[in-house]
N, C-alpha and C positions, 0 to 999 in steps of 0.2 A: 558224689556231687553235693553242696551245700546248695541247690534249686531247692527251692519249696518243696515238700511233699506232702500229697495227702494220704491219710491211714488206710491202711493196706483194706482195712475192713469197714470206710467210709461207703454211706447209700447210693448206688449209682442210680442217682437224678442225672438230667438230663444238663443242667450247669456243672455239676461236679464230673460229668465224665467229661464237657468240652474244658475243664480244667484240667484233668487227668491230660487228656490229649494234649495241650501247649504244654504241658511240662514235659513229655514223653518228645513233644519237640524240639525244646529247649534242651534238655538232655542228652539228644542225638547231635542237634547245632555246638553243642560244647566237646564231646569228644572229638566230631571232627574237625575241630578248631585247634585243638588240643595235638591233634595229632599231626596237623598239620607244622604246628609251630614247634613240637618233637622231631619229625620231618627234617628241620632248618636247622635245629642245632649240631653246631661244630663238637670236630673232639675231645675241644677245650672247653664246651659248655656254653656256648657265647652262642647267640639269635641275635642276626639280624647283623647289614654290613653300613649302616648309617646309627650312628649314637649306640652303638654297641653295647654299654654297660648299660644303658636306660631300658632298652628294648628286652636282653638278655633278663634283666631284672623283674620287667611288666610280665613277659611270658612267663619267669618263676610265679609271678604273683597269681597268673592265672591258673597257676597249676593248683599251690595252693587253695587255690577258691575249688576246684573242682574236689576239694577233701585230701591229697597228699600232701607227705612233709618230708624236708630232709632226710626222715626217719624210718615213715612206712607210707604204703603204698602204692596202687599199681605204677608212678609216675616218679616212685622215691628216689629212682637211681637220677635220674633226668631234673627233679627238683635239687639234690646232692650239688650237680654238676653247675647249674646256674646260680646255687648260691654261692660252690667254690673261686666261678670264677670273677663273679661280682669282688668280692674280697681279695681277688689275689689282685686289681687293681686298683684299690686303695694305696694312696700316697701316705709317707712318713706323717703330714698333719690332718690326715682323714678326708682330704678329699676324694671324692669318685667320681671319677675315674682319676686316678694321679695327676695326669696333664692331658689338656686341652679339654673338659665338659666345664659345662657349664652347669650352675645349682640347678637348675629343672634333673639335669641326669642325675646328681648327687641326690637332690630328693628322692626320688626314683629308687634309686640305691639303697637308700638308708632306709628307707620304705619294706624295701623285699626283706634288708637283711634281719629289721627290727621284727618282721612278719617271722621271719625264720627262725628265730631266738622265743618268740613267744610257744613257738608247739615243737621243740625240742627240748624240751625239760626231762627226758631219759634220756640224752645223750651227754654228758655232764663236758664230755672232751668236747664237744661244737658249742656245748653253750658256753663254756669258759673262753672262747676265740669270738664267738657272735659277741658276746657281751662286751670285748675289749673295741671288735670292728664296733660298734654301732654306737658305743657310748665315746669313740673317736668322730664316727660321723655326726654325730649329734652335738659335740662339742666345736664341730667346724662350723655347723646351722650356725649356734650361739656366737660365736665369734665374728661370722660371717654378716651377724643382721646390721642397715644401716643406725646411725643412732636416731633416726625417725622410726624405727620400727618395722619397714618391711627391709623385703629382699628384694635382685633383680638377676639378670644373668650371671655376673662375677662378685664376689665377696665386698660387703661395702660399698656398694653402688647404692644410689636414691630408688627406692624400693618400688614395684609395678603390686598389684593387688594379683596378678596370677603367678607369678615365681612364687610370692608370699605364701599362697593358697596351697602351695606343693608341698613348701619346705614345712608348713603348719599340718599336713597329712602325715611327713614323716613323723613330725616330732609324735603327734597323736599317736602314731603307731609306735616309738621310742618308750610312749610313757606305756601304754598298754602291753609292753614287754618288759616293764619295770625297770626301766633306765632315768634318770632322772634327767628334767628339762627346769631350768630356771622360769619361775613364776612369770618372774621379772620382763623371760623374755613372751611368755605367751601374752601378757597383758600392752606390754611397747606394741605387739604384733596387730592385737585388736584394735589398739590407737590407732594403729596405720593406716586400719584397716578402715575405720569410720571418718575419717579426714576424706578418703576417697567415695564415700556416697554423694547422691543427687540428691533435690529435693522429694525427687517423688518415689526414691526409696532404691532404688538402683545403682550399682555400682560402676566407676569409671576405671581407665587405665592408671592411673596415678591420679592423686589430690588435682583438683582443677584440671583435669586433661578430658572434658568433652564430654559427650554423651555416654549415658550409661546403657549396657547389652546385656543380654540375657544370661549369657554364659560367664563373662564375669560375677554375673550375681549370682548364680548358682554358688560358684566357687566359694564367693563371700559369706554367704550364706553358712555355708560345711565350714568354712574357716571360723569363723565367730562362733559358733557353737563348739568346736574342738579349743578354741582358746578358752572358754570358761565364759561365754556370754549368752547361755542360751536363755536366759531373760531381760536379755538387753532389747531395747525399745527399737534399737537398728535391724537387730535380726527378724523382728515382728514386722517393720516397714519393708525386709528383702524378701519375705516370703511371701508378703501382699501384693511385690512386684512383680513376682514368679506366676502367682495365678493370676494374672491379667496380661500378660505377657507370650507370646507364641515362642516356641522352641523354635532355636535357628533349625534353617535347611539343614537335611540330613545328609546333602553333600556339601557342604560348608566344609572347609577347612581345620574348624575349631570345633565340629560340633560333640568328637567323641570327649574333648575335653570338657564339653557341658555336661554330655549323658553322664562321666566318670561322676562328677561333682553332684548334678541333680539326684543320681540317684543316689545316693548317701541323704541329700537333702532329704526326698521321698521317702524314705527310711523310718523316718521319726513321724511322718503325718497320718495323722488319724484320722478313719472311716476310707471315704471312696477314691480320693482323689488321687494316692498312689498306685493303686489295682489298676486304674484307668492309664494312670502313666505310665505303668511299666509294660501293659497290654500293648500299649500304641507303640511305645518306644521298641520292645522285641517284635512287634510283628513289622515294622518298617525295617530292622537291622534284620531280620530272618531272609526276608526279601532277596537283600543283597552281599546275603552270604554265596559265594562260590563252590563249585563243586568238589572243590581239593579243600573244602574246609576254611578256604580263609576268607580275608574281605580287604580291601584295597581303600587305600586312602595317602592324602602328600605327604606324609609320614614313613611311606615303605608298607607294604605288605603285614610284616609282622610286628610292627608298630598296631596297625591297626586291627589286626586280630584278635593282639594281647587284649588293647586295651577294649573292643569289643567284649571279652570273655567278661573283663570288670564290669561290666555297664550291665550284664545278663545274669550275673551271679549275685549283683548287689541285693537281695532278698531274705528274708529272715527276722530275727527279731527285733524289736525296736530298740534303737537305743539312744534313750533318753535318758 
């Protein structure tokens, strides 16, 4: 698992062993999440019977997160199989799924697959195929943005700042496996992106569309800093928005889409206030995990599982 850990040969104080403990729980909450969502997969590789490649893709990503790769593994045959089939539904000009998703899934996709290409580097015959899949999907993003600079459901649309915020994850993840992404487009992207804040440092659904939410500005937040603005005066007003601001309800609709996002946000903050967040955040997701491992949400079952696994594994070093 990539959970924090502490050294095998750390003081057991009375804080470090109820730290010991939540990781020993978090640990347990992930395999059987993990195993659940192993469980669901087809023997075509595919999770999940609504947005198929998206879901199929999130549950590879989870796996990933738990330390397996295409490669090795206790989960490698199972990670293999969801990244196969991700790619066998790519279309002649790279989108994913071929026909009928929408960019949210394509993000998603190009997400896992760029994820996949980065810890396959002994496999020279998957990383010669990942390399072609993801620098096709990433050449769909770039084609696909409007010439305002965000994205939206289909290719060329007037851009929303949360498809934006997706296809800006992939790309992050496209360059981190050393594929290359046009400047040009990361920079249009933050433009988009700061047309759409408030005054008081929040971000909306598109430029002038209404009040700004928490979960949008998370998102903005992790987007402006993967586009190269992490000294921008915007990102400094979206984080001052974030601590003054209540997390949406935990049965909200949208809320796993903020945890994805905050906690990447949470990731780079220094001293207390991410420890505190991710405390509050896993012991309320701990809560209402089920006993078969998963956790349920209007997304489907292993919609919300995967993307719970994201939200619980986001931990580690800072990356600033």
């Amino acid at each position: 698992s990539t959970l924090a850990r502490l050294p095998a040969d750390a003081p057991s104080v009375p804080g470090e062993r109820a730290a010991r403990a939540e990781l020993s729980t978090l640990d347990t909450a992930e395999k059987n999440a993990l195993a659940y969502l192993i469980a669901q997969q087809q023997p075509d590789g595919s999770v999940g019977r609504r947005y198929t490649v998206a879901v199929t893709a999130l549950s590879g990503l989870a796996m990933l997160g738990a330390g397996d790769t295409p490669i090795k593994g206790p989960r490698q045959k199972e990670v293999a199989a969801a990244m196969n089939f991700v790619r066998s539904r790519q279309g002649r000009d790279g989108h994913l799924p071929a026909t009928g998703g929408s960019m949210y899934e394509h993000a998603f996709a190009t997400l896992f697959l760029a994820e996949c290409l980065r810890v396959s580097g002994a496999d020279m015959e998957a990383v010669a195929k990942l390399e072609v899949s993801v620098a096709k999907a990433v050449q769909l993003i770039v084609d696909a943005q409007h010439h305002e600079g965000g994205w939206r459901y289909q290719p060329g649309q007037p851009g929303d700042v949360s498809s934006t915020s997706c296809q800006l994850l992939a790309l992050d993840a496209a360059q981190r496996a050393e594929i290359k992404v046009p400047k040009a487009t990361l920079d249009k992207a933050a433009a988009f992106l700061i047309t759409c804040q408030n005054g008081n440092g929040g971000f909306s659904y598109m430029p002038a569309a209404g009040v700004a939410s928490v979960t949008r500005t998370a998102a903005c937040a992790n987007s402006l800093f993967v586009a190269g603005k992490k000294d921008a005066k915007e990102l400094g007003k979206a984080r001052e928005f974030l601590r003054v601001h209540p997390a949406p309800e935990i049965s909200s609709a949208h809320y796993l889409y903020y945890a994805l996002f905050m906690s990447r946000v949470m990731a780079r903050d220094d001293g207390k206030a991410e420890e505190t967040w991710r405390a509050e955040t896993a012991k309320a997701l701990l809560a209402r995990q089920r006993d078969d491992g998963s956790w349920l949400g209007p997304m489907g079952q292993e919609y919300a599982t995967a993307m719970t696994c994201l939200v619980l594994q986001a931990r580690g070093p800072k990356d600033k």
